[in-house]
Structure formats: C-alpha cells, structure tokens
SEZA-801148 format. One record per residue (C-alpha): residue number from 1; x negated, y negated, z negated; residue in one letter. Coordinates in nm, 2 decimals. Example, Ala and Ser with C-alpha at 12.3 -4.5 7.8 and 13.67 -1.06 7.14 Angstrom:
% SEZA-801148
{1, {-1.23, 0.45, -0.78}, a}
{2, {-1.37, 0.11, -0.71}, s}
% end
This chain:
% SEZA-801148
{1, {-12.81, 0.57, -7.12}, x}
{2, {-13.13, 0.53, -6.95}, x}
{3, {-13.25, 0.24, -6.71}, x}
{4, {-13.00, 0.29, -6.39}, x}
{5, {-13.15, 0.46, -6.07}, x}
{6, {-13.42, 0.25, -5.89}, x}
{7, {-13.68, 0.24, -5.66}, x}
{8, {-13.99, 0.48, -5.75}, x}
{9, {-14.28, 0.22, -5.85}, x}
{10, {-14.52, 0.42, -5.67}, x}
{11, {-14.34, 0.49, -5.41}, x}
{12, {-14.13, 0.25, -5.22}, x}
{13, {-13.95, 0.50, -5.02}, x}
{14, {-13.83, 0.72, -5.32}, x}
{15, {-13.60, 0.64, -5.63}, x}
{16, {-13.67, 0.74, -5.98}, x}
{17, {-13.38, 0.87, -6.20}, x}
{18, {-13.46, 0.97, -6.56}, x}
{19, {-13.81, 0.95, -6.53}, x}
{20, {-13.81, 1.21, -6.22}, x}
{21, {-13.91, 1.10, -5.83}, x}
{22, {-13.54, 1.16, -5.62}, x}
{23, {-13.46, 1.24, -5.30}, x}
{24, {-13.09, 1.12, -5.20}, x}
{25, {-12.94, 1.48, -5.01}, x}
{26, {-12.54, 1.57, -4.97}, x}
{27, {-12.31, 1.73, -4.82}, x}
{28, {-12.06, 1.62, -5.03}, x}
{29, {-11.99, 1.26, -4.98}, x}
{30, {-11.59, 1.24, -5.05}, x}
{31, {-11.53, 0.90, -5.07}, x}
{32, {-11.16, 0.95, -5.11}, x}
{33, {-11.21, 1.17, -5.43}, x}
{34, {-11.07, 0.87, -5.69}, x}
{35, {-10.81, 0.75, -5.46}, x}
{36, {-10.67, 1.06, -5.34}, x}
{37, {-10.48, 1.20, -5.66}, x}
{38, {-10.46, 1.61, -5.62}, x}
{39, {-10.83, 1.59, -5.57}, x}
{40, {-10.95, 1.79, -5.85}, x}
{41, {-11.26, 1.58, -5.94}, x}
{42, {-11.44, 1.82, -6.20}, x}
{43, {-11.41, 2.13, -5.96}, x}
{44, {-11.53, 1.91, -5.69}, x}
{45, {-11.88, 1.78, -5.86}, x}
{46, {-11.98, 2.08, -6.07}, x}
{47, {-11.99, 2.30, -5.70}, x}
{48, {-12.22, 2.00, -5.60}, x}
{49, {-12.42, 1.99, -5.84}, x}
{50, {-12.47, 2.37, -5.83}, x}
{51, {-12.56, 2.32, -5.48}, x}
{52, {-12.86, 2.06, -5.57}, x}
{53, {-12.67, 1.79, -5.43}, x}
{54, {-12.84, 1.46, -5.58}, x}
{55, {-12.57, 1.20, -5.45}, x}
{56, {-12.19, 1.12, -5.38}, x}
{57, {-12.01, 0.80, -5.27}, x}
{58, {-11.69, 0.65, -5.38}, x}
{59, {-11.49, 0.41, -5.12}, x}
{60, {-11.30, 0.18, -5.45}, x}
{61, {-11.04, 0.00, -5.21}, x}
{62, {-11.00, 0.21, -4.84}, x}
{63, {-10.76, 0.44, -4.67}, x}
{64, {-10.79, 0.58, -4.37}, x}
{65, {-10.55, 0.72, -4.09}, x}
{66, {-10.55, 1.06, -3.97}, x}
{67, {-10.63, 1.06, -3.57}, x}
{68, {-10.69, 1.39, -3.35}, x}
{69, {-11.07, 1.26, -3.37}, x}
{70, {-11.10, 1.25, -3.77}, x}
{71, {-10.81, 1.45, -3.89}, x}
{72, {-10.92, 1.56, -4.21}, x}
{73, {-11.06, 1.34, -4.52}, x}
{74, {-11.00, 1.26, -4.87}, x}
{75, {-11.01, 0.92, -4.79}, x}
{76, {-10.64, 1.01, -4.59}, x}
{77, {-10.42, 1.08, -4.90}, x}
{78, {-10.05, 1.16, -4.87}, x}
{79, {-9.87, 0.79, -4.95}, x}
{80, {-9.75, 0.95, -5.28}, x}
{81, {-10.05, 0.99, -5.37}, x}
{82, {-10.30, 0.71, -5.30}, x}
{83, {-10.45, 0.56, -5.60}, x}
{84, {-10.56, 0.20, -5.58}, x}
{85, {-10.65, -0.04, -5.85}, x}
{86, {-10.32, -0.20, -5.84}, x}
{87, {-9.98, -0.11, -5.97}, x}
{88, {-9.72, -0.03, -5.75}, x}
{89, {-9.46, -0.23, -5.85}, x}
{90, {-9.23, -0.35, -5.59}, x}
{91, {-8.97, -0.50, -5.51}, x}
{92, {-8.98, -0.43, -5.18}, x}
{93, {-9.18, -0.17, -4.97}, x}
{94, {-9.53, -0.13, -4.80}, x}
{95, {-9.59, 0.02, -4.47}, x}
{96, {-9.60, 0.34, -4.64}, x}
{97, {-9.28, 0.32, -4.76}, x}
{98, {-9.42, 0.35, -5.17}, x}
{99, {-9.37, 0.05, -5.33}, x}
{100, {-9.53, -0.26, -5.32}, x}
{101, {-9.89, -0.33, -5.51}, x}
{102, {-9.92, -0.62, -5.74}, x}
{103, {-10.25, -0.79, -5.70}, x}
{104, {-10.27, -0.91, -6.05}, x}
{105, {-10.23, -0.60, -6.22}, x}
{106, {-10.46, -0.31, -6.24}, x}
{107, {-10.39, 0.01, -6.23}, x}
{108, {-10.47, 0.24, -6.56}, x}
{109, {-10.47, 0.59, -6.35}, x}
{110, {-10.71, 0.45, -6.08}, x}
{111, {-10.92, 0.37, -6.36}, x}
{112, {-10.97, 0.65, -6.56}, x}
{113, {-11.00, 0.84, -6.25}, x}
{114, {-11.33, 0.60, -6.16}, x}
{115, {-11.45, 0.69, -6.51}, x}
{116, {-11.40, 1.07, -6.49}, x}
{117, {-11.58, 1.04, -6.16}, x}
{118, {-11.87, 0.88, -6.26}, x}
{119, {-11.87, 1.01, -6.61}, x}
{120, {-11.92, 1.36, -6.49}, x}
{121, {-12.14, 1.24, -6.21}, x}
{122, {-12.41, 1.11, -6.49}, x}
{123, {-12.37, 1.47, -6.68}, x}
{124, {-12.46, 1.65, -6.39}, x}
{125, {-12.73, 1.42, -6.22}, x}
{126, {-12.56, 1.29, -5.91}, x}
{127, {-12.67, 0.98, -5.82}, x}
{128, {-12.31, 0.77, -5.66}, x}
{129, {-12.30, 0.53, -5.40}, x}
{130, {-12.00, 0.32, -5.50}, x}
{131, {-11.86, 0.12, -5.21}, x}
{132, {-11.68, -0.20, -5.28}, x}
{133, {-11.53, -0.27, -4.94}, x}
{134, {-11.49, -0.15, -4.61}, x}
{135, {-11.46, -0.25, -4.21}, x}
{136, {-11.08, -0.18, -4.11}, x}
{137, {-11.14, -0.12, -3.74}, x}
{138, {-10.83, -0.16, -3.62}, x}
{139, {-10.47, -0.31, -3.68}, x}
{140, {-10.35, 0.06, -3.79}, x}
{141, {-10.58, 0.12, -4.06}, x}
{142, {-10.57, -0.25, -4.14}, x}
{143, {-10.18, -0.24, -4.23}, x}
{144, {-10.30, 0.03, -4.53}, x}
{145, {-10.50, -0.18, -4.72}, x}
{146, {-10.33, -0.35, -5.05}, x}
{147, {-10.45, -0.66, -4.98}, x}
{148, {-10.27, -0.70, -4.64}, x}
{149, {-9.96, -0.93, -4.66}, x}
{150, {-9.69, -0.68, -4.58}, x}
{151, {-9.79, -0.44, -4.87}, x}
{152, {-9.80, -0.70, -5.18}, x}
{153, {-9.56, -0.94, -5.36}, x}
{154, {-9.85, -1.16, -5.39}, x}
{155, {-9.78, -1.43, -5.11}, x}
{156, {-10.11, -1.29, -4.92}, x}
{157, {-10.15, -1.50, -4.59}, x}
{158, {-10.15, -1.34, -4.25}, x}
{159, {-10.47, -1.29, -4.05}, x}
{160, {-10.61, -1.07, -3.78}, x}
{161, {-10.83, -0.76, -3.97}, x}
{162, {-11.09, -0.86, -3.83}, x}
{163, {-11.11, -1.17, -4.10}, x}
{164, {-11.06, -0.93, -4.38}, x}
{165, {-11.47, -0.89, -4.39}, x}
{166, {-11.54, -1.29, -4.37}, x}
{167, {-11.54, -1.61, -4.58}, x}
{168, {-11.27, -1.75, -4.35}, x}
{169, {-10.92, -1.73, -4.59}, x}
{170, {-10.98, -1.83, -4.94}, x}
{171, {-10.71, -1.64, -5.06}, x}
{172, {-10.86, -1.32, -4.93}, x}
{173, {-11.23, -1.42, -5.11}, x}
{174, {-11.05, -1.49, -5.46}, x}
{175, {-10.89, -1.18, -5.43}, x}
{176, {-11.21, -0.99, -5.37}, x}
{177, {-11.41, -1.15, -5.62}, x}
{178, {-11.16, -1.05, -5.86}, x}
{179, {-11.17, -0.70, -5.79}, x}
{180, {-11.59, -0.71, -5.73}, x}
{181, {-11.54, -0.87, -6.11}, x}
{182, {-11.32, -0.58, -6.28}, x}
{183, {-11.52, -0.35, -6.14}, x}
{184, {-11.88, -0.46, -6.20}, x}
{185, {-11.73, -0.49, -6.58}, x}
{186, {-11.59, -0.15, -6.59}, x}
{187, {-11.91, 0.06, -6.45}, x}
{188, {-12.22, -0.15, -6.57}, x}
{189, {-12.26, 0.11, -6.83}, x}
{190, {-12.35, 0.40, -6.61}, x}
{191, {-12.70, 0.45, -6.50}, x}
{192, {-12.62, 0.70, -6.19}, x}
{193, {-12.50, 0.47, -5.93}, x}
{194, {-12.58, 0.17, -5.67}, x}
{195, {-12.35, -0.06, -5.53}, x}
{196, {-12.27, -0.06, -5.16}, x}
{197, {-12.12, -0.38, -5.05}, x}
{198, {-11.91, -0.28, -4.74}, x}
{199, {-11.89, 0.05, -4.53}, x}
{200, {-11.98, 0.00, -4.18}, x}
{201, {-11.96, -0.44, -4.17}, x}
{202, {-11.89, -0.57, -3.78}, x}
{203, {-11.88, -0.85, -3.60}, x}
{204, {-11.80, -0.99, -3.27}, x}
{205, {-11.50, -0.76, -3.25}, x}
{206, {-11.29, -0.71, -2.95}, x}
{207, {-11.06, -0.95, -3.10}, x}
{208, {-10.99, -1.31, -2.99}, x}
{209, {-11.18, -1.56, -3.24}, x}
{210, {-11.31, -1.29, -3.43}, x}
{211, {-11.64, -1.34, -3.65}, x}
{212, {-11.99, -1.35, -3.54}, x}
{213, {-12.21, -1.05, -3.69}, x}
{214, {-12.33, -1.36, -3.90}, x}
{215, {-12.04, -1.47, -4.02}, x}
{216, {-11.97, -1.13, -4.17}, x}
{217, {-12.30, -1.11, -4.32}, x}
{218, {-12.26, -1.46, -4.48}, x}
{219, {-11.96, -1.29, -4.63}, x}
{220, {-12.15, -0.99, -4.77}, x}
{221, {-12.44, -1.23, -4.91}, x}
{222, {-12.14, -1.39, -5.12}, x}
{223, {-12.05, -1.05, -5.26}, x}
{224, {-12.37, -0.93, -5.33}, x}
{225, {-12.49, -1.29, -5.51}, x}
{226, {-12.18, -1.18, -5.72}, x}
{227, {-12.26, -0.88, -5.84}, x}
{228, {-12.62, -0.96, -5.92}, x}
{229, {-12.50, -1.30, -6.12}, x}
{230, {-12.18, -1.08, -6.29}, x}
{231, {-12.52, -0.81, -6.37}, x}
{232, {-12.77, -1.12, -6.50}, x}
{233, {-12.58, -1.15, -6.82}, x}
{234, {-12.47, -0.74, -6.87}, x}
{235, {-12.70, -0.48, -7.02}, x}
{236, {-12.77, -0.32, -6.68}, x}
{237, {-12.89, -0.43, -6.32}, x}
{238, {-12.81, -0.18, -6.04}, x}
{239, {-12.92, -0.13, -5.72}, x}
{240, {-12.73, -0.29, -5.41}, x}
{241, {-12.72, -0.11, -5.06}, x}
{242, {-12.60, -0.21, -4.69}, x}
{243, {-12.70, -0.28, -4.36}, x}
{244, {-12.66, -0.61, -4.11}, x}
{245, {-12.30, -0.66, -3.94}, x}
{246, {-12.29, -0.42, -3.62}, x}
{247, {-12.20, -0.61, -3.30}, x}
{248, {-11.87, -0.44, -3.12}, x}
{249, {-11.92, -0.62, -2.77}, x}
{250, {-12.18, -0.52, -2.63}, x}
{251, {-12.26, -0.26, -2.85}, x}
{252, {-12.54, -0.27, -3.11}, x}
{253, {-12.68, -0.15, -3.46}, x}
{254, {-12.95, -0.36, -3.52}, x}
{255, {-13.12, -0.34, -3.80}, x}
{256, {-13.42, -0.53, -3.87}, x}
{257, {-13.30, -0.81, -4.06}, x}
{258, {-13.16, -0.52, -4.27}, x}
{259, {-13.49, -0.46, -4.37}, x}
{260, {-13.62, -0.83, -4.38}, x}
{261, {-13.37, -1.10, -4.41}, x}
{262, {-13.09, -0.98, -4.64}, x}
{263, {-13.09, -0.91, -5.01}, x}
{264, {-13.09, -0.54, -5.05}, x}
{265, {-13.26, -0.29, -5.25}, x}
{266, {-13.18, 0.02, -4.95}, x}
{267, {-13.10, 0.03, -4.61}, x}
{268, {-12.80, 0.24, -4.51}, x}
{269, {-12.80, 0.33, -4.15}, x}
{270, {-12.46, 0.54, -4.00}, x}
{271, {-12.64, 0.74, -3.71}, x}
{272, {-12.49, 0.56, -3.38}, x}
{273, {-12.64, 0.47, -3.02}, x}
{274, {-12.84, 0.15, -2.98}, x}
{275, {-12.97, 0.14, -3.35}, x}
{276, {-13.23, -0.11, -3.32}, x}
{277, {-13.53, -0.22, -3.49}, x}
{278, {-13.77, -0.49, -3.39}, x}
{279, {-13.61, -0.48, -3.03}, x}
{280, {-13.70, -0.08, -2.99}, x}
{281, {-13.35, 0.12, -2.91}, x}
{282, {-13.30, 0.46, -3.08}, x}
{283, {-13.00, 0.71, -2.95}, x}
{284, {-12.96, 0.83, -3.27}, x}
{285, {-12.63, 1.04, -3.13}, x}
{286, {-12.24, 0.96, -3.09}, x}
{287, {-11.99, 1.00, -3.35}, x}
{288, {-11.86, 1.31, -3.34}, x}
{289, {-12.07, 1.44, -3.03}, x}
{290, {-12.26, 1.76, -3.13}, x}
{291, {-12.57, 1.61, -2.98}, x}
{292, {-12.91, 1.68, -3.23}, x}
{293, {-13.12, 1.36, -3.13}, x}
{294, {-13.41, 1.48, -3.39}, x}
{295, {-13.63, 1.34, -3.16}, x}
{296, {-13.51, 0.96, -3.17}, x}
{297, {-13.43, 1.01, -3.53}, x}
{298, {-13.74, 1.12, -3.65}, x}
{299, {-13.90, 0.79, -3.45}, x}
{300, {-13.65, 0.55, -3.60}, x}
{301, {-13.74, 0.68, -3.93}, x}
{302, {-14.13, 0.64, -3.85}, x}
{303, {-14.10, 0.30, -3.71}, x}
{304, {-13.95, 0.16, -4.02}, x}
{305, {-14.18, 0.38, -4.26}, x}
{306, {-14.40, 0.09, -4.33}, x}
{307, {-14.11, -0.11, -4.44}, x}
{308, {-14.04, -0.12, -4.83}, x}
{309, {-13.72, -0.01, -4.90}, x}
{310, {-13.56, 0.31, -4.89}, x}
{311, {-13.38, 0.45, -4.61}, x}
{312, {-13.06, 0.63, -4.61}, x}
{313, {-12.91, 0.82, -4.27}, x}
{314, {-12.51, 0.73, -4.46}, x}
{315, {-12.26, 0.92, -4.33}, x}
{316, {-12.37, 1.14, -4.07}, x}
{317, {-12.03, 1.23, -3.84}, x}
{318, {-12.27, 1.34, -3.55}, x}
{319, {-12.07, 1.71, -3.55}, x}
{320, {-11.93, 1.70, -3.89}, x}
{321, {-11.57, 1.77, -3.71}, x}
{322, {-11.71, 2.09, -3.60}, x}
{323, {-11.69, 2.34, -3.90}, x}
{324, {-11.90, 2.61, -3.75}, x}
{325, {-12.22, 2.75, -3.73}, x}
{326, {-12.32, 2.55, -3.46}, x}
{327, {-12.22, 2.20, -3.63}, x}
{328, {-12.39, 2.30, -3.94}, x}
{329, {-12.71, 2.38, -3.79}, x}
{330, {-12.71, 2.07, -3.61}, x}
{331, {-12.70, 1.90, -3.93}, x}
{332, {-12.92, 2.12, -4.12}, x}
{333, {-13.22, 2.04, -3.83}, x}
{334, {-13.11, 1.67, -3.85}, x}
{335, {-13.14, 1.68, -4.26}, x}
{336, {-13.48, 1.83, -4.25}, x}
{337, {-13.58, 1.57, -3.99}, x}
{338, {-13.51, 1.29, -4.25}, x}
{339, {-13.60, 1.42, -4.57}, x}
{340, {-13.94, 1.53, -4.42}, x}
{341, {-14.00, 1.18, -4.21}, x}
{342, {-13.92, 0.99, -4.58}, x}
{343, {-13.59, 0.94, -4.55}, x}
{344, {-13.25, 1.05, -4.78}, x}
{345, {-12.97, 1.20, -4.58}, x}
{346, {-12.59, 1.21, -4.63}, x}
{347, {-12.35, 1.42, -4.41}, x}
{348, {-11.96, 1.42, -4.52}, x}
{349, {-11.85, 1.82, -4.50}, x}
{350, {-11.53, 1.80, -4.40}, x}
{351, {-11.48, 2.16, -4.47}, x}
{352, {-11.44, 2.00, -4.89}, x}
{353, {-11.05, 1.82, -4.93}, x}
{354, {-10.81, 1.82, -5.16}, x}
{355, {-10.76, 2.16, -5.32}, x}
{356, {-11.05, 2.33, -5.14}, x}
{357, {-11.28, 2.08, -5.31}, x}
{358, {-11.57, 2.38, -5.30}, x}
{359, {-11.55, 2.38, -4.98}, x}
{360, {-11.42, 2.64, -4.76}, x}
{361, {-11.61, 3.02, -4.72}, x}
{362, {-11.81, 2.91, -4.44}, x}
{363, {-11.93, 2.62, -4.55}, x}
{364, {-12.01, 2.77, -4.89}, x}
{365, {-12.21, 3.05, -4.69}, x}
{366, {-12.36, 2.74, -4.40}, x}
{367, {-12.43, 2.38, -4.43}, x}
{368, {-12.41, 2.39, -4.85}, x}
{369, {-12.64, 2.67, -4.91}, x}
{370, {-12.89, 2.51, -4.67}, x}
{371, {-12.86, 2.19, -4.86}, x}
{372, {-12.94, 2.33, -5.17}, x}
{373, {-13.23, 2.44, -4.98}, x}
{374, {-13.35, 2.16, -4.86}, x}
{375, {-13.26, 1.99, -5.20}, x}
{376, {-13.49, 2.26, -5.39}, x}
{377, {-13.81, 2.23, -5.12}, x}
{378, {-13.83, 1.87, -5.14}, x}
{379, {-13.83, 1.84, -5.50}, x}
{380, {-14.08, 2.09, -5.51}, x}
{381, {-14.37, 1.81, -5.38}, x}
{382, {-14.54, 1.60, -5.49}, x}
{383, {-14.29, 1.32, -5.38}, x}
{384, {-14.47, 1.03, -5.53}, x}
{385, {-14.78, 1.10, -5.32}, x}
{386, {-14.59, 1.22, -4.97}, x}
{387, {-14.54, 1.03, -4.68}, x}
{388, {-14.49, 1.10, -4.35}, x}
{389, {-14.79, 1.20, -4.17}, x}
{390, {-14.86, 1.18, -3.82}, x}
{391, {-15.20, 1.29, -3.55}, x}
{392, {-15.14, 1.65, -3.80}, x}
{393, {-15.00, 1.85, -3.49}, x}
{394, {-15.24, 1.84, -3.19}, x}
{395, {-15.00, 2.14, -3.01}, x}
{396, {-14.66, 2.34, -3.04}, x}
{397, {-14.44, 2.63, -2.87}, x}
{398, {-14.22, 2.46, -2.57}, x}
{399, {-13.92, 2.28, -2.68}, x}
{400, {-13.96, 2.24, -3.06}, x}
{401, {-14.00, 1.82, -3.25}, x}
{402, {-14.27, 1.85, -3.52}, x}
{403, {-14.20, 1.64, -3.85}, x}
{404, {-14.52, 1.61, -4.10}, x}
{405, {-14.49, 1.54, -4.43}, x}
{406, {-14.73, 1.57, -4.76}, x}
{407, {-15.07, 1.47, -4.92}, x}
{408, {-15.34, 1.41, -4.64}, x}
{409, {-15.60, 1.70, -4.74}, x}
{410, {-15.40, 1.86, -5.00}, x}
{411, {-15.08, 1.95, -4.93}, x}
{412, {-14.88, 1.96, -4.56}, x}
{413, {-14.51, 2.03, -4.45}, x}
{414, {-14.47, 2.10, -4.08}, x}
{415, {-14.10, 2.14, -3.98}, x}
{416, {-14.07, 2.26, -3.67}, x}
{417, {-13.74, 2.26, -3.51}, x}
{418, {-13.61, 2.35, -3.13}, x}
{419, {-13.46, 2.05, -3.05}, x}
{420, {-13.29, 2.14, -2.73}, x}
{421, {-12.93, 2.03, -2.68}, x}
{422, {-12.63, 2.26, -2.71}, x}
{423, {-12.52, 2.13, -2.36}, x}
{424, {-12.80, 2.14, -2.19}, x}
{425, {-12.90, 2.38, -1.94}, x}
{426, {-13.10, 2.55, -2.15}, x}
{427, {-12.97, 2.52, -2.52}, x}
{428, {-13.11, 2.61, -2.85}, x}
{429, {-13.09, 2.95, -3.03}, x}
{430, {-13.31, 3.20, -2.82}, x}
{431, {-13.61, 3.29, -3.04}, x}
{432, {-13.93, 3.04, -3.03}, x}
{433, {-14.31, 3.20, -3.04}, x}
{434, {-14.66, 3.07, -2.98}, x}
{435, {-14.93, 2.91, -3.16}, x}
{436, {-14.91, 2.60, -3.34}, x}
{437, {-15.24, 2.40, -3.35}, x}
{438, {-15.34, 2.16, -3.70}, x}
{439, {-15.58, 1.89, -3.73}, x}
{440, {-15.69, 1.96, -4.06}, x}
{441, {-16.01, 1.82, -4.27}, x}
{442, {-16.26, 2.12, -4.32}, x}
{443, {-16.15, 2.30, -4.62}, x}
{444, {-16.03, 2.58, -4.77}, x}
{445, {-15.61, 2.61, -4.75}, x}
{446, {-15.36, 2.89, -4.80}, x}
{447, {-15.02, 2.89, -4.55}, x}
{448, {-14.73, 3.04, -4.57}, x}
{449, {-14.41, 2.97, -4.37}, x}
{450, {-14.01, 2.83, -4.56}, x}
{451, {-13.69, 2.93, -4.38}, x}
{452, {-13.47, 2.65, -4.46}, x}
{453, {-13.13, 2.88, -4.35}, x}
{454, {-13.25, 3.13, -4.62}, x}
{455, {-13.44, 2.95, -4.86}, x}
{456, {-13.70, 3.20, -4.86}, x}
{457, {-14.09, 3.15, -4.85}, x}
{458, {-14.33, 3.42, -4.62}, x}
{459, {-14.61, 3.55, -4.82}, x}
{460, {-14.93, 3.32, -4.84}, x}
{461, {-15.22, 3.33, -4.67}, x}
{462, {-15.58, 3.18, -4.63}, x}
{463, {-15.67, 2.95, -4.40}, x}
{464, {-16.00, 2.79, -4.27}, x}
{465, {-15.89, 2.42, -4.21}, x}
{466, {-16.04, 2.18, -3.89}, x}
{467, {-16.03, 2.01, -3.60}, x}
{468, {-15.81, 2.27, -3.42}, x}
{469, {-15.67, 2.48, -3.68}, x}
{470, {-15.48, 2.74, -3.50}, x}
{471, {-15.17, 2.93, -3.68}, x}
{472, {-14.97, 3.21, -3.48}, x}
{473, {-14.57, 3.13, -3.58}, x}
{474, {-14.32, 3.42, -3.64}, x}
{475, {-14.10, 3.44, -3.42}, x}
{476, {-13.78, 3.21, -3.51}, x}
{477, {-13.45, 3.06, -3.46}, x}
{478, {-13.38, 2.67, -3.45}, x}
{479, {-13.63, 2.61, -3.72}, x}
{480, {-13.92, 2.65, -3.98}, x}
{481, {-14.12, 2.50, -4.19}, x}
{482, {-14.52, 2.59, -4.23}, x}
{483, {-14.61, 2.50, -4.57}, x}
{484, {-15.02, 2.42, -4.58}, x}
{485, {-15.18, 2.35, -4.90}, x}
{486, {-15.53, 2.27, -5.05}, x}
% end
C-alpha cells in the first residue's frame, strides 16, 4: 500500500491520500458498524462511497444505550449481538445477561469484521477514523463496557466510570495497553485510517473525586506515546486525532491546548456551547437542538485558521435526531460553512442502521445527495492553494452569513446562506434577493452561481472585477454558492 493518509505538505489544513489533496466530508459515520453484527458492512460503504463520502469512523470498544434523546444507533446493538474483542465465555453473566467476556482472549469474529471494514474502506477510498476508547458518561452506559467488573471473569477492580479515562487503577491501564497493542498490530498495514485516542475525553465530572480535565489528558498522552512507540518499529506511522478533556462543571470545551500543547496531528471538535479558543467563547449549538449557529461556526473555524493542524467538526448531533427536511438542511448549511472556511465536517445520519445501512428514502433523496454535492465542489478546487478568505464581501441581502473561500485573484467561492433560526420570529425558507457586492482586484472574471441542494451550476458569465463589484443574486432558498473565477 501507499504511505498512510497525512497532512497535505503544502497545505497544513488539508490531508493528502494517494497523491490527491482531501477533504474529510460524511454523512455516514457509524461507529457501531464492526460491533453491531447484522450490520451489513459491504452494503453500508459501497452507498458511501457512491455518495463521495471521503471518511467513516469506527468506535473499537463502546456501546451505547438507547434513551428517548438518542434512540437510534449502530453503536446500540441488540446484546446478542454486540461484537467486542473478547470472547464471551462465562461462567457467569454480564449485565446484559450474554455471557461473560474474558479479557485475555480475543475474539476472531470481531476481528475479521475490523478487517472487512477497513479492507473495503481502502478499496473504495474512505479515509477511517478508528477510535480506541471512549468517555462513558454515566453509570448506565458504564455497566456495558467489557472491561467493567461485573461483566468479566477477570478479577477487574471496582471504580467510579469516571476513572475508566485516567491513569488512576493500574489494572485498568494494563488492560488498555493490551488492547491499544493488538490493535495497532492488526491495522498498521492499512494506509486509510488515523487513530483517534478517545471519543469525547472529560474531566471534572459531577462525580465525587473524579479527575481533573488534566488528569484525563495525562491519560490520553500515555495512549498516544503508545501507539506512536508500538508504530516506531512497524512499516507504517499514522496519524493520531483528539481534542483536550472537556470540563463537566462548569461547563467548557476548550480547546487551545488542543492545538498547542498536546501531541496530535488533527483537532477534533464535537460542536457544543462554550467551545473556546484563546479565551474567545463560540455557541457552536446544543446537542440535539435544531439551532444552525453558522455564524459562530464559521468564526471558530477562522480564529483557529492560522493554526497548523487540521480541523475536524466530529460528530455533528446539532439536529441529526430530526430526519427531515428541515434537519438536513440545517446540516447541509452547516457542512458548507466548514468545508468553505477550511475545515472537514462529519455528521452521523441516523437515518443509516442495521439493515437500512443505505439509508432510508429521504435521506437518500436529502442530506446524502447534498453531500455528494458538497463532496464533488470541493474537490473540484484547487485545494492546495485555497484558504479561507476574508475583506471579499463588502455587502449582502438581509439575513444571509457569507463564507469565502479560494485563490485571492484567481479563483473565489462565496457561500451564501440565510442563517436565520428555525425558532425565531422570523425563520429561514422565504426566498432571499438583492445584490451582493465583491471586492475584487481589477480583472477580467467569469461568474456563475452552484446550488448545493441540486448540485447544479447556472450558466457563466463575464464579469468586470474591482473595488465594488456588484452581482444581482437569483432569487433563492437557504443557500448558494457564487462561484468567481480568473
């Protein structure tokens, strides 16, 4: 195979994958797809890769529980059928009621699933975020996981969960070095994926003596020094992603040490409130919420532009409950917003689960179409040479966020999305008109306009660039992109 996925050399923001500038876009992160055993994995990735989709992630060693909030996922398999990387052996039950898990032996079937996965994954060109570990929130979801005491026959002490993600019980760290071992050994080979140390890392829970946001992170530098001493002495050296521990009480996603203090390759970032960077707060929306909050997320993504790693918006839940037309747009407008302010953008469709692993007719027709889209477009610049651009739109109709994004002089895209809220008094999807104005250097350009829900371009015309360049928008709904070029 070829050198794995890594960071474009000329362009810090950007990765390079068999000799080709890529842009990380999905709709079809299903992190449960090895775990969860009716998920029909090869139905599952050729539909995404049909679709353009240029990533996927794989949570190794998580379950979830199904709550009225988050009911549906392939991370939530039936107890018969969760796959983990250790036998089932018993004696003796798990909280499930399967059998218990022997730590010291692996598990064949979970195996050769990973290897199907990201076999197939490297045939079709999707790039896979494989994630090693994960936060466990809550005593519920905590009493899943193999390693907790009740669900082995390993002699596994007993701690709080919040401990699961620290140094604190040797026991715990052997165990997870083990597995960080077996499976750095079993995927080297493949050149398609990063590691991701742990899904959504906390500290300061609301949990008596629970760890500092520090104390996690001193955790995650352990794992991380082990993969890349495990990768010194193997024929390849991948990637490894994550952000800083969260802090539960009082609320905060800080970020800047992400970026300067801890020993990644690319900043992951879950789209919450109070996501902070050098003391700056960005709303970037509530789980769940159906708020857009382009706005904030277009200025989080500009104030860490200068900063020389890639950034990935991971997991974006902000309406991904909502299977609808109105959900979908909000995370169309809130794709385009990243992609075209440098950034790579994964929402989970939870429309895709086991046995509709397509997704369903809506979806198909919505959010996956308008990825492939967006997929298509941005692959269509110059991506080496594109950066976010700013001082381009001097004026625009009432109530629409501009992004810029291109080669200054040569080639411009202007999204231009309403950016009203659904529960506002006045919400989004009347149609938008007026006159967008473009400071442009003198020049000869042609124009035409993109719709990203069709995927279609408007015919080109000339245009006489300057100071005030004026252009007369059609007449649209939630959004558009005016394409300029030299």
């Amino acid at each position: 195979m070829s050198r794995p996925i890594h960071i474009h050399p000329l362009n810090p923001k950007l990765f390079e994958y068999h000799d080709r500038p890529l842009v990380l876009i999905t709709a079809s992160e299903h992190y449960g797809a090895v775990i969860n055993r009716p998920f029909n994995i090869e139905r599952y990735l050729h539909e995404a890769a049909e679709k353009r989709m240029t990533l996927s992630r794989l949570f190794l060693l998580f379950r979830e529980m199904q709550s009225a909030r988050n009911p549906n996922s392939t991370c939530k398999p039936d107890s018969s059928d969760y796959v983990t990387p250790f036998v089932r052996s018993g004696p003796g039950r798990a909280t499930d009621g399967e059998l218990k898990f022997d730590l010291d032996r692996w598990n064949p079937e979970y195996f050769a699933r990973l290897h199907r996965f990201l076999s197939l994954a490297s045939e079709l060109g999707i790039v896979v975020e494989v994630t090693l570990f994960s936060n466990t929130y809550a005593d519920s979801v905590w009493a899943l996981n193999p390693m907790n005491d009740q669900n082995n026959i390993n002699a596994m002490p007993v701690i709080p969960w919040p401990d699961y993600i620290t140094r604190r019980h040797t026991p715990f760290v052997e165990r997870q070095m083990a597995f960080v071992r077996k499976i750095v050994a079993e995927v080297n080979a493949y050149d398609n994926f990063f590691f991701e140390i742990c899904n959504e890392p906390g500290g300061a829970a609301p949990v008596a003596g629970s760890a500092s946001p520090a104390e996690v992170d001193e955790w995650q530098l352990a794992i991380a020094s082990q993969i890349r001493a495990l990768e010194a002495n193997l024929p390849n050296q991948h990637m490894v992603v994550g952000q800083e521990a969260f802090t539960y009480v009082p609320w905060e996603q800080s970020s800047t040490r992400s970026f300067r203090n801890l020993p990644l390759d690319i900043v992951n970032m879950h789209p919450l409130p109070n996501t902070t960077y050098e003391g700056v707060a960005y709303h970037l929306g509530e789980f769940m919420s159906k708020q857009l909050r382009i706005r904030a997320l277009r200025d989080y993504l500009l104030a860490t532009a200068s900063e020389p790693h890639p950034v990935n918006m991971d997991e974006d839940n902000i309406a991904s409950q909502f299977m609808d037309p109105e959900g979908w747009t909000i995370h169309r407008k809130r794709a385009w917003v990243t992609v075209l302010s440098g950034g790579h953008y994964d929402v989970i469709d939870f429309s895709v689960n086991k046995y509709v692993e397509a997704g369903n007719p809506g979806a198909q027709r919505h959010i996956r179409l308008w990825m492939k889209h967006l997929s298509e477009y941005a692959h269509s610049l110059d991506l080496t040479q594109s950066h976010p651009l700013t001082g381009v739109v001097t004026a625009h109709p009432d109530h629409t966020l501009d992004v810029v994004f291109g080669v200054a002089g040569s080639d411009y895209s202007i999204y231009m999305a309403d950016e009203r809220e659904i529960d506002s008094d006045d919400p989004p999807g009347g149609t938008i008109m007026g006159t967008l104005h473009l400071n442009l250097p003198e020049g000869d350009y042609q124009m035409a306009c993109y719709s990203p829900a069709s995927g279609a371009y408007s015919p080109w015309l000339p245009l006489a660039g300057g100071t005030d360049t004026p252009i007369q928008l059609p007449a649209f709904t939630h959004d558009c992109v005016v394409r300029v070029r030299k």
